[in-house]
DOBAKOL-660798 format. One line per 10 residues: number of its first residue (from 1); their letters; for each residue y, x negated, z negated of C-alpha. Coordinates in pm, 1 decimal, padded with zeros to 6 digits. Layout:
REM DOBAKOL-660798
NUM) A) Y,X,Z | ...
REM end
This chain:
REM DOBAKOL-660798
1) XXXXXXXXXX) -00318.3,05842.6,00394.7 | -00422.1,05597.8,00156.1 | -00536.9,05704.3,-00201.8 | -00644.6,05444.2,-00483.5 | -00862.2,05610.2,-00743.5 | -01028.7,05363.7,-00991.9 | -01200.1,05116.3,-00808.6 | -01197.8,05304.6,-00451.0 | -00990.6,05290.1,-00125.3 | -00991.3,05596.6,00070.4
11) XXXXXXXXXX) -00870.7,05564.9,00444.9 | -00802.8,05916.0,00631.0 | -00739.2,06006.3,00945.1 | -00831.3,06282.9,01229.5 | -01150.3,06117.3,01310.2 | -01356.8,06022.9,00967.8 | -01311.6,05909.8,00627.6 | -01437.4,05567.3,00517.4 | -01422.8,05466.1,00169.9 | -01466.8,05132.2,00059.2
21) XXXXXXXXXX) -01619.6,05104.2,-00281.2 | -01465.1,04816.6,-00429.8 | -01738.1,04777.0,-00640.4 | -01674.7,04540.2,-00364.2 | -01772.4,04180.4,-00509.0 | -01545.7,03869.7,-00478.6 | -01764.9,03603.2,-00597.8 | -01721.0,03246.3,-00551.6 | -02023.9,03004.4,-00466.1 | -01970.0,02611.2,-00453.3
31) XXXXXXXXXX) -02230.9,02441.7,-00291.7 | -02187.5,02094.1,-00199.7 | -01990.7,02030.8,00134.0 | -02043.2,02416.0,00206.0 | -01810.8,02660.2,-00057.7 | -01889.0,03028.3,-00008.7 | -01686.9,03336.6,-00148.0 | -01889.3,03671.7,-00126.1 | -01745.3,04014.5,-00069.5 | -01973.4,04344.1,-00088.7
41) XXXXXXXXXX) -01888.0,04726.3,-00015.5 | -01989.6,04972.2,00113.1 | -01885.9,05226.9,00448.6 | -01876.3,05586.9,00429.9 | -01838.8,05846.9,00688.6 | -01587.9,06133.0,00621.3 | -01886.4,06382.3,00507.9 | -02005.0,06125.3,00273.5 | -02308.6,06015.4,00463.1 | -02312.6,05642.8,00523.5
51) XXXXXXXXXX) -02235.8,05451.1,00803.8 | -02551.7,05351.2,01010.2 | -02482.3,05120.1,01276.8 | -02366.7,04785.5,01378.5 | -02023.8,04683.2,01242.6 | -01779.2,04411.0,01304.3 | -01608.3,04248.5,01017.7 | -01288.8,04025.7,01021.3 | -01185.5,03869.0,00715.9 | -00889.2,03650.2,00661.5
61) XXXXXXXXXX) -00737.5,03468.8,00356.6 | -00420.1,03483.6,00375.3 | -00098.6,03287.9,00156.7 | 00040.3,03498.5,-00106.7 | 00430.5,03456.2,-00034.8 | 00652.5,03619.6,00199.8 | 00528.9,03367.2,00449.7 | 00216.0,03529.0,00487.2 | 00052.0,03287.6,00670.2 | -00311.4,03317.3,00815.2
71) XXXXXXXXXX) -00523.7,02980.0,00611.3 | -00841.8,03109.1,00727.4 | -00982.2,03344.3,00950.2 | -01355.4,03491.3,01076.3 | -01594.6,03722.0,01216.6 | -01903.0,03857.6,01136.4 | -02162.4,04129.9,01278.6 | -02337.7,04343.4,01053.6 | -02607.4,04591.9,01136.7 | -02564.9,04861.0,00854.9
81) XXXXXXXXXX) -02848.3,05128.3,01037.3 | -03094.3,05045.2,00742.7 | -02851.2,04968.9,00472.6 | -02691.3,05299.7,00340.8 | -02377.8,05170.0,00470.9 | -02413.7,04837.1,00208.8 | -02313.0,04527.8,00326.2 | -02229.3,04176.1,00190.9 | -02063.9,03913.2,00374.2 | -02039.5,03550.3,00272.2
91) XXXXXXXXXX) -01717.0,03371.9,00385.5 | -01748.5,03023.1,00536.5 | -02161.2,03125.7,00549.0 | -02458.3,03092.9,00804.6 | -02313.3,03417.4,00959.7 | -01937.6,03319.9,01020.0 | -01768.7,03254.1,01288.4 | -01432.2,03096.5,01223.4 | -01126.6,03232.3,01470.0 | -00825.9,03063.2,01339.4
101) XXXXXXXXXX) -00886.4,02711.7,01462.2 | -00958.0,02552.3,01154.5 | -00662.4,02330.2,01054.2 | -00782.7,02296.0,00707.4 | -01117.1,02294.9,00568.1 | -01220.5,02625.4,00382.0 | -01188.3,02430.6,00005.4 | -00864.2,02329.0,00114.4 | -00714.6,02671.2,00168.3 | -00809.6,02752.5,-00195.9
111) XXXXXXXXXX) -00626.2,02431.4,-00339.5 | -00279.3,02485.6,-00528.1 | -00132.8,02097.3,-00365.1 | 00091.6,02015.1,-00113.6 | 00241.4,02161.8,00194.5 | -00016.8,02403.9,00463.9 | 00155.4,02336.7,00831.2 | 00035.2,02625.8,01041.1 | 00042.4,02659.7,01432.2 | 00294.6,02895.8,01618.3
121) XXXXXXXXXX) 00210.5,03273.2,01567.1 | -00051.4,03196.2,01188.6 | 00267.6,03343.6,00970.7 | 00522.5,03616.4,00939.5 | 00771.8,03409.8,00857.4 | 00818.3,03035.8,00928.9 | 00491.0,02805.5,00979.3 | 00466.3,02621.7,00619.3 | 00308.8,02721.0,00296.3 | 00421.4,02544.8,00049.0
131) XXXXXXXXXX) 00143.7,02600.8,-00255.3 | 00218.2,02656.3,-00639.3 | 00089.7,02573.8,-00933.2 | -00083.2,02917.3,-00990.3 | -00118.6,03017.7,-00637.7 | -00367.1,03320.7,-00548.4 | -00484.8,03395.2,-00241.1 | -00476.4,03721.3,-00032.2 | -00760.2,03866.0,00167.5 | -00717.2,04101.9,00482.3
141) XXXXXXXXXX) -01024.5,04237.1,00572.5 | -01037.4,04480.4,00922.2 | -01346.2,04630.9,01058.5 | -01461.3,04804.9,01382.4 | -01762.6,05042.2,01372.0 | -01739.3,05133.0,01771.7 | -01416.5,05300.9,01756.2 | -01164.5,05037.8,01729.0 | -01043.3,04807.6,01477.7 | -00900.9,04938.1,01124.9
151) XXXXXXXXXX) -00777.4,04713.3,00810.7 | -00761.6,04769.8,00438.7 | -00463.0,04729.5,00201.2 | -00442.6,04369.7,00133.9 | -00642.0,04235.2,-00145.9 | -00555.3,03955.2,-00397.8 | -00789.9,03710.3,-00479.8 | -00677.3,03624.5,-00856.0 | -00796.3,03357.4,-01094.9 | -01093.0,03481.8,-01329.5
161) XXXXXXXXXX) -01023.6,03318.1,-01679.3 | -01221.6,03042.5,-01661.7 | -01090.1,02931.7,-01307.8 | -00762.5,02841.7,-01548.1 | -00979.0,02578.9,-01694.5 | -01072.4,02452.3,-01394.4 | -00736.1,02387.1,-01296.1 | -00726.4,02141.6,-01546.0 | -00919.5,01873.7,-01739.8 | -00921.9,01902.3,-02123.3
171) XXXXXXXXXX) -00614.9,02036.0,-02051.3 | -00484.2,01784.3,-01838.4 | -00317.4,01915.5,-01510.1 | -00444.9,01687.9,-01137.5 | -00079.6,01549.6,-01179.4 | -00192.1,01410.1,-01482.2 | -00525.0,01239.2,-01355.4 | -00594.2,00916.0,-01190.3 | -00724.4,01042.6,-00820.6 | -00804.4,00853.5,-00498.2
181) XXXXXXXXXX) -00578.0,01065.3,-00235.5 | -00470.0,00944.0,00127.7 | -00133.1,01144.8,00169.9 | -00219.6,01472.3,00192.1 | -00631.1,01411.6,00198.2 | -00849.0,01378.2,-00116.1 | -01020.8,01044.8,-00092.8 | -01337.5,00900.9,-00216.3 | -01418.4,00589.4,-00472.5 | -01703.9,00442.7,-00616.8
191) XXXXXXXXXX) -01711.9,00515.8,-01005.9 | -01554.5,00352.6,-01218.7 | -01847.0,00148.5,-01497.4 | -01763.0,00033.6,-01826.7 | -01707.2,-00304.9,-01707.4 | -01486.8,-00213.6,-01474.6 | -01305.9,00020.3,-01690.9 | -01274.9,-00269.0,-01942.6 | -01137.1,-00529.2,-01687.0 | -00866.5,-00257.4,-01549.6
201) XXXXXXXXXX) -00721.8,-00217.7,-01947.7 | -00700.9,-00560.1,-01980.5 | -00514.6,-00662.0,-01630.1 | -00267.1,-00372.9,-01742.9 | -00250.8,-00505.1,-02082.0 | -00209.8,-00855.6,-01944.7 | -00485.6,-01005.6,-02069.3 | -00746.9,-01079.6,-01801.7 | -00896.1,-01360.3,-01725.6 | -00953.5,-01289.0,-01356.4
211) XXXXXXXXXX) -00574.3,-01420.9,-01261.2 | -00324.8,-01658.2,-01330.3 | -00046.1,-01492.2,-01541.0 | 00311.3,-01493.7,-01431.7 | 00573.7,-01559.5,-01685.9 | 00876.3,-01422.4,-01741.1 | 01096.9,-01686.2,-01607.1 | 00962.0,-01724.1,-01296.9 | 00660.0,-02022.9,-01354.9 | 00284.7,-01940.9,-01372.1
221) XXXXXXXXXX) 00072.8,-02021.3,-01688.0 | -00270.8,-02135.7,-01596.2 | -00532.0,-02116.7,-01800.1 | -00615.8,-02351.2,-02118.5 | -00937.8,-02517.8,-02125.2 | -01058.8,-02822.0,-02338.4 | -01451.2,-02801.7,-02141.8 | -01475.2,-02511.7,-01902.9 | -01857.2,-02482.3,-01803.0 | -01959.4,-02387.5,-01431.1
231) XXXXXXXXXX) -01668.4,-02540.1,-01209.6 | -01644.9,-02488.5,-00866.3 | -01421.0,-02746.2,-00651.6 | -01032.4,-02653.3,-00635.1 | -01019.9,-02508.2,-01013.9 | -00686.2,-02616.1,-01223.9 | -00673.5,-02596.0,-01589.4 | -00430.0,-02698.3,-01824.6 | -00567.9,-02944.4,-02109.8 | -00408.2,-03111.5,-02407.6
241) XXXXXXXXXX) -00109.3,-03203.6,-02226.6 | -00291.6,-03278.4,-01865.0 | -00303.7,-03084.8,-01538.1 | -00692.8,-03119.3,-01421.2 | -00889.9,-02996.7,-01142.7 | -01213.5,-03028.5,-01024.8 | -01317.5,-03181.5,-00675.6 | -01630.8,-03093.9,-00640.7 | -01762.7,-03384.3,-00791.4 | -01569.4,-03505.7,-01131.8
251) XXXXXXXXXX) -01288.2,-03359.4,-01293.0 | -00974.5,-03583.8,-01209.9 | -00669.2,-03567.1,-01452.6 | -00361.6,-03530.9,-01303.2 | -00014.3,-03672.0,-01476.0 | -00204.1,-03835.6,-01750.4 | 00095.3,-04077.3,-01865.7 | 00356.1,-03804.3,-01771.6 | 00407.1,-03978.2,-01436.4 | 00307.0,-03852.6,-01067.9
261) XXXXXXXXXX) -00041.1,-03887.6,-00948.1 | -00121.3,-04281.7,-00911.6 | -00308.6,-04474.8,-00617.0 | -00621.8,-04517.3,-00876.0 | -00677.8,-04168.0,-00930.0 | -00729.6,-04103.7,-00526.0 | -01116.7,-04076.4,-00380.9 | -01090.9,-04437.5,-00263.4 | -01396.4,-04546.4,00008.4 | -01596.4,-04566.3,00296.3
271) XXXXXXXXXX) -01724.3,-04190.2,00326.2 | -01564.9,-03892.3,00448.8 | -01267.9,-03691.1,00241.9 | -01166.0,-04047.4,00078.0 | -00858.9,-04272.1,00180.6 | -00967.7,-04586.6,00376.2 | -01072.7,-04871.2,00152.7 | -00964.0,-05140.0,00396.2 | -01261.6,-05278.3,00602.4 | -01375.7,-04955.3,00682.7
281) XXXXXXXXXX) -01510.8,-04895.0,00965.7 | -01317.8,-04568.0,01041.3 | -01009.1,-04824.1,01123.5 | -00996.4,-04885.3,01528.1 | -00787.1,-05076.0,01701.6 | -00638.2,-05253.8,01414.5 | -00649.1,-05631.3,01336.2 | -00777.5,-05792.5,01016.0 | -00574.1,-06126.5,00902.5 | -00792.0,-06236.6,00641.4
291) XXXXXXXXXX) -00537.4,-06124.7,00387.1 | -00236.2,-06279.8,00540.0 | 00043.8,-06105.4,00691.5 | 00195.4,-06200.1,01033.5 | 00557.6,-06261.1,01089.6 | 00813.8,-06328.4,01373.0 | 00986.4,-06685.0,01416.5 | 01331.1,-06634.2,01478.4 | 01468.0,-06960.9,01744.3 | 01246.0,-07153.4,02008.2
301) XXXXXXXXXX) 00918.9,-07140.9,02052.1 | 00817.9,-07495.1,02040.2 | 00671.6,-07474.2,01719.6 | 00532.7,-07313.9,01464.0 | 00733.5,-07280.6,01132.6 | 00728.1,-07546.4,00892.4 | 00598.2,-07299.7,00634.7 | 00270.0,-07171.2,00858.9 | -00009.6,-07070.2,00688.9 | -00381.3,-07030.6,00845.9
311) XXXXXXXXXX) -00504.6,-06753.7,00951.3 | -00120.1,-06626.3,01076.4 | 00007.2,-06536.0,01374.0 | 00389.4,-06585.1,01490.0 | 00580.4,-06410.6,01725.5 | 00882.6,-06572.2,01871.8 | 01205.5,-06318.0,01899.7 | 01337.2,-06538.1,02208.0 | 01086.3,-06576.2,02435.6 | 00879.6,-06309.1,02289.2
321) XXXXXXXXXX) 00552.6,-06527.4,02261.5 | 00286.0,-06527.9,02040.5 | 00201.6,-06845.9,01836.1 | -00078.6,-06984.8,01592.0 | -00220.3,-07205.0,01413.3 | -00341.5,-07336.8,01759.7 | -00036.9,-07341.3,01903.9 | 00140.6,-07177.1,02167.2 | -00110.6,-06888.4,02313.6 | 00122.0,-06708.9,02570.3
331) XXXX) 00314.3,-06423.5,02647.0 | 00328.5,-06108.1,02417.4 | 00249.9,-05797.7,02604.7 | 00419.8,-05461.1,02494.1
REM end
């Protein structure tokens, strides 16, 4: 039979008596990248003598529905022979060797978020847990002194007061908090600075100056500027009426007079990135007239047009031959 007196568990049957003194500790330990949670107590024989010999713990934390689902189970060996029948086991220590095959990490199984998905056989019923808000967590503990495995009444692991707190920041639940989380995962961000912190108000209060501001009806407003220092080629500004940008070189105004870009206000010249001046010599294959242009002489070919003008070439549409100043040159090859 089972009694509960106070603090104790007594376990009876034909064989011995063990009583677990819950004095039995359930302290929790964060260290970083390696939680612990401690549990101490001791092992009595029936005649009240304690146990002296090598024991095998298994511990398991458990979900606290009708589920019942296993979230963490593991083994550990004990030698109580010089002990008084004292141990202390640390859960997810040096000494543990997990059994369950670890779906979720041993921090996880404590958080009160989302949905556990367990393997075939890890619950009594069904193979989710889904957590709540104030979730505790159960712990089964069995152990085997040489003559066979034996288990203690299920144990809740409850909140202490301040653990409450922790739940929360300032009183502000995690729904509540800007977090970094990859579905189901807690992620990881650099911190925030002041700076940064500053910039992120004003884009949500729409007024940074990092980007170009949509308006409501659809256009962009760009940003005004009557002599913005350190340009870099490909800015646009709007000032006193004109569009300008900045090549690289000058600033250019575009639509001064309220018309389209004009001929004059193109990089005109010789050099790369500028439109051909004329007599450049990026121009093959093309022939210079000395300012005249040629033209075709419609009728016979005999000669040139009355109004001929040095420096011109004709073509004639009926013979298709070529003509100048010269004269008659010859055929027109195409």
């Amino acid at each position: 039979m089972i009694k509960i007196k106070n603090t104790e568990f007594k376990i009876l049957n034909t064989f011995k008596e063990i009583l677990f003194s819950l004095i039995v500790f359930l302290c929790g330990t964060v260290w970083a990248g390696s939680p612990q949670v401690t549990y101490q107590g001791r092992i009595m024989t029936a005649g009240g003598s304690p146990v002296a010999r090598p024991v095998q713990f298994k511990l398991q934390v458990r979900s606290p529905g009708n589920e019942d689902c296993i979230l963490y189970e593991e083994v550990q060996n004990q030698d109580l022979t010089s002990t008084s029948g004292v141990f202390s086991l640390a859960l997810n220590g040096s000494a543990s060797t997990r059994t369950d095959g670890g779906s979720y990490s041993f921090s996880q199984i404590f958080a009160n978020r989302g949905t556990f998905t367990l393997g075939s056989g890890k619950c009594t019923t069904g193979t989710t847990y889904i957590t709540g808000a104030t979730d505790n967590r159960n712990l089964k503990v069995y152990f085997n002194d040489g003559s066979g495995w034996e288990s203690l009444p299920l144990q809740a692991i409850n909140q202490v007061p301040l653990s409450v707190e922790a739940a929360q920041v300032g009183g502000y639940p995690a729904s509540s908090i800007l977090r970094v989380d990859n579905g189901s995962v807690p992620g990881t961000a650099s911190a925030l600075t002041t700076a940064n912190f500053t910039e992120l108000m004003a884009l949500l209060g729409g007024i940074s100056t990092q980007y170009t501001k949509a308006s409501s009806n659809g256009t962009t407003v760009l940003p005004q500027s009557s002599s913005p220092s350190s340009l870099t080629a490909g800015q646009l500004w709007y000032d006193s009426g004109s569009l300008k940008y900045y090549n690289g070189t000058s600033t250019v105004t575009l639509d001064a007079s309220g018309s389209a870009v004009t001929y004059s206000q193109l990089p005109v010249g010789t050099a790369s990135n500028t439109v051909a001046a004329g007599n450049d010599s990026r121009l093959v294959n093309a022939i210079q007239n000395a300012g005249y242009a040629s033209s075709i002489q419609v009728g016979a070919d005999a000669a040139l047009p009355s109004s001929h003008s040095v420096g011109r070439f004709y073509v004639a549409s009926d013979t298709q031959k070529f003509i100048t100043t010269m004269g008659l040159c010859g055929l027109l090859l195409v």
